[in-house]
C-alpha positions, 0 to 999 in steps of 0.5 A: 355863363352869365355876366356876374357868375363868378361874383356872386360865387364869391360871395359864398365862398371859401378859399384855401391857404395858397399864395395865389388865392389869397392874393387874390380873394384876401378878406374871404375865409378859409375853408373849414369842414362842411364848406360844401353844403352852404358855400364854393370853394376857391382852390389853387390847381396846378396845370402843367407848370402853371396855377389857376383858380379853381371853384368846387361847387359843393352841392347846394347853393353853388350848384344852384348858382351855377345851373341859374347861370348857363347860358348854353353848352354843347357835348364835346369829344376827346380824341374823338371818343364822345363822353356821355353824362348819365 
């Protein structure tokens, strides 16, 4: 991704009521229904014993963001099973 990615996403953000997005994106707003056509989602997910910040694009402007913002990928497998996006 891009430099300045995940900046701009905040910027259209909203965020959930957790202690770790909270602190760490105070003066954004909470999310209300309908977040997902105008703004991104910033929401606390647990992995394994830990939390991390996860961001739920929705399906406007964030994917929008996104997609402008890849600099490459490349196809990866799990557990040597190759997973196609169609």
């Amino acid at each position: 991704m891009k430099d300045g990615t995940t900046k701009a996403l905040e910027n259209i953000g909203v965020r959930d009521q957790s202690k770790l997005v909270k602190s760490t994106y105070p003066n954004m707003p909470e999310v209300k229904s309908g977040w997902n056509e105008n703004s991104v989602f910033f929401k606390q997910e647990k992995v394994g014993k830990n939390a991390q910040i996860n961001i739920g694009l929705g399906k406007g402007k964030g994917i929008e963001i996104f997609n402008e913002n890849i600099i490459s990928f490349e196809n990866v497998s799990t557990n040597n099973v190759n997973i196609e996006c169609k």
